[in-house]
Each structure stands twice: as C-alpha cells, then as structure tokens.
N, C-alpha and C positions, 0 to 999 in steps of 0.2 A: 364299691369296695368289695372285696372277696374276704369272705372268712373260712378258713382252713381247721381243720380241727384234725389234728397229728396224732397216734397213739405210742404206744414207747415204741421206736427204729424208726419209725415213717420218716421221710425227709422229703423237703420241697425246695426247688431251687429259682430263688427272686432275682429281679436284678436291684442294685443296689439302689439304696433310698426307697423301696418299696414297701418298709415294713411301716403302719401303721403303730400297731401296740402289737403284745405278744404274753402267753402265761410266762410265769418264771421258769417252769422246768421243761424249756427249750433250748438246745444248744445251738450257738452260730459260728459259722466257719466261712470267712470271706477266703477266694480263692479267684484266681484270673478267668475271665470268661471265657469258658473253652478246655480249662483243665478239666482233668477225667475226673470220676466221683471217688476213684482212690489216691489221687494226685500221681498216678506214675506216666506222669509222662515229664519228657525236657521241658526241663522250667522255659526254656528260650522261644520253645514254641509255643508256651502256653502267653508267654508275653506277646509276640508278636502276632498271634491268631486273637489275643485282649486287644492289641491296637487299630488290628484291621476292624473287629466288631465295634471297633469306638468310633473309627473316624473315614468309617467305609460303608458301614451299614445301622448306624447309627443309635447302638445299643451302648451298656456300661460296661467300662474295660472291667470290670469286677463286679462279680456275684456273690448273693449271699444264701449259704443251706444252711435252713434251719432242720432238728433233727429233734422226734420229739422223746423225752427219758420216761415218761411214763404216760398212760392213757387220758386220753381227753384233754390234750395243750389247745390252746387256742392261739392261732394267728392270722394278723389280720394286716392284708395286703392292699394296698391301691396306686395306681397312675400319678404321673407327674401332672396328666395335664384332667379337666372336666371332663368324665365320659364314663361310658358302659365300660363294664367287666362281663365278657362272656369264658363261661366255661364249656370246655370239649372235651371228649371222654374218648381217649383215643382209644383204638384197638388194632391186633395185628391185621395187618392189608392195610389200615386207613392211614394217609399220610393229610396233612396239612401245610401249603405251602402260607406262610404268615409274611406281612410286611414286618421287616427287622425292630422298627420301632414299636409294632404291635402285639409286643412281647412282652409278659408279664411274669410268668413262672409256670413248671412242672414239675412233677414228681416224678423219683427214680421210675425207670424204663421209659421215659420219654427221651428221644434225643434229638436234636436240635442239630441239623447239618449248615451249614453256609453255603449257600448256592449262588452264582452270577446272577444279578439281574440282566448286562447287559450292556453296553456303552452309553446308550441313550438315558440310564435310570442315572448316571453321574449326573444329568441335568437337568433331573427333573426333580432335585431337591429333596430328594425320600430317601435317600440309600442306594445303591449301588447295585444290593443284595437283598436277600430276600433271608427267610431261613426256612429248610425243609421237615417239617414237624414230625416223626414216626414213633413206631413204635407201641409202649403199650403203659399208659397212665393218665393223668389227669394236666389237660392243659389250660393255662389262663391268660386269654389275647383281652388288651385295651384298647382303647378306642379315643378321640378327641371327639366328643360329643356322643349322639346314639351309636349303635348297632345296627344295618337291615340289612338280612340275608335275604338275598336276590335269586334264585332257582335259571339257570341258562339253560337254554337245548335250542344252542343254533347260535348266533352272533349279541355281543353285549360289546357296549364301551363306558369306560370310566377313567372319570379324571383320575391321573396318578394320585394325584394327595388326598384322595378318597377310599383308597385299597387298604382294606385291613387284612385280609386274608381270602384264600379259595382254594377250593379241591375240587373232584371228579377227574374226569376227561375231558379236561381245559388245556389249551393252548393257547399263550398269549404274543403279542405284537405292542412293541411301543410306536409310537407314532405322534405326529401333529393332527393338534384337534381338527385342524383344515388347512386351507393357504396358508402363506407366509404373513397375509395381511389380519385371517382371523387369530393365529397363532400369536401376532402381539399386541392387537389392540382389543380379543376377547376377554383376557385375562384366562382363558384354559389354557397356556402350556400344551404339555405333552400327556397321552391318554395312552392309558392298556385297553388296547382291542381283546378280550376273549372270545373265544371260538370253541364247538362241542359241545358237552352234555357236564355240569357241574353245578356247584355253589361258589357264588361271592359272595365275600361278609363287606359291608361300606361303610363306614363311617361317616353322618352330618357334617361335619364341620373339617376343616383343612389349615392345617398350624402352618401353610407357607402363606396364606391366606392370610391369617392373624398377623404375622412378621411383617408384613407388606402392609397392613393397617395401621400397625401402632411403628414405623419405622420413621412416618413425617411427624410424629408429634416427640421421637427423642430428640434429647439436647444435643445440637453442632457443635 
C-alpha cells in the first residue's frame, strides 16, 4: 500500500477503486481516463480514449484526483490484486514505459501517453498497450506479487505476464517462447525479448496464470 501525504493544491491521480482511506480535507473528482486535468477537452474523446484504456489496455475507464485543501492530508492507495507498490521519481528526460495494468497513480506533471503494444500483445492476454510514463512527478506502478528490477546490457526475455514495466535503451520483440509444440504444451505463451542497455521491473506472480488455475474448479 502506498501512503500519500498531499498539502493544500497537491493532487494525485488513482485509478478507480484504489483509494484505501483518505483525511477529510481532501477533495475527489472522478473524471474519464484520459481527460485533461482542466477538463477541456471533447467530452466524446474523453469517452472513447476511457473505453479504449478499459477494454484495450486494461486500465479503469475512470479516474479518481484527489486534491489536498490544506497541509498534511493523508491518502492511502493500494492494488486490486496481492503485490508490491513501487514508487518512481520521475524527472525531465526520464520516461517509463509501464504495462497498462501496472498503473497505479501520479501526480500533476506526470503524463501518461498510450502507446501500441502491437498485434501480438492482443494475445497475450496483458493489453494491447502499454502506457508511456514522462515527465516530471511522482509515479506509483503495482505489481501481482513481488517487484525485481532486472539491469540488461545486451539480450533478456520474459514471459509477457511477468512485465511490469522498463526504461533505458531497450528495444522489445514479442515472440513465441519456442516451437509451436513448446508454445502450447509449456504453458509460456508469448514472451518480450528485450534488447540494449536498460531496466526491467517483473513481477512473481502472473494473473493469466491464476485465471487458468482456479477456472476448472468454477461452477458449469
């Protein structure tokens, strides 16, 4: 769980269901994911960029900013699912490319692009997309179990549903873990080759992984 502590104007922006508890003199303003932080922009696009991040890259069509009215608020944020909360301290130059669902909240000057993942990421059960981190504040990526950041300089692979995020001078490739014969009877799917000089962040544990565990013991 992440705890935030906001002073009067600070604002942070959660996805929805993410609030824990919170002081009282915090303000909330749900608004479509993807609207601007003064709302001017066409409501129509702000809907249809909320339903791409819903049902494309696997985020909430609505977000919640809290906004704090006077010094020392407290709030306190956490995941849907078991796992690490790692905080990033962005700055200008440093971007972060995040898995969409490894999104948690930022504060003003952070901004959050939608990028293709790619044809192949459609089936690999993660998203679609990715989200491109920049800017200049404070970011908070989750995880489905631990955290472990990985240091590359020269070739890595990881299973898709182990990506929580990465930077540097990283180029990636989706691909099959190997043949057609390890690709369905290993249970690896599809994997991000990276390539170059970076960080990967990984996540323990894999929710397609969970789904496909507990999917023979629901009821027919």
């Amino acid at each position: 769980m992440a705890v935030v502590t906001l002073d009067a104007g600070d604002e942070i922006v959660a996805e929805s269901g993410a609030m824990v508890a919170m002081s009282e003199d915090l303000s909330v303003q749900t608004t479509f994911n993807g609207m601007g932080e003064g709302g001017a922009v066409d409501v129509l696009q702000a809907v249809i960029t909320g339903l791409v991040r819903k049902y494309f890259a696997g985020e909430t069509m609505f977000v919640n900013r809290f906004t704090g009215r006077r010094a020392g608020q407290q709030l306190m944020l956490a995941p849907p699912l078991s796992g690490d909360v790692e905080h990033v301290r962005l700055e200008k130059g440093r971007s972060i490319t995040v898995q969409s669902m490894s999104y948690l909240a930022s504060t003003r000057g952070v901004i959050a692009d939608l990028i293709w993942g790619g044809f192949s990421m459609l089936f690999s059960r993660e998203g679609a997309f990715f989200l491109r981190c920049r800017g200049e504040g404070e970011l908070l990526l989750n995880a489905y179990g631990a955290i472990e950041k990985v240091p590359v300089d020269g070739a890595y692979v990881v299973d898709s549903g182990h990506v929580v995020a990465f930077e540097g001078d990283l180029n990636y490739r989706i691909r099959r873990a190997g043949g057609w014969k390890t690709t369905i009877l290993s249970g690896e799917g599809l994997v991000l080759e990276f390539t170059g000089t970076g960080v990967v962040w990984l996540q323990t544990r894999n929710l397609g992984q969970l789904v496909r565990w507990i999917r023979p013991a629901l009821p027919r």
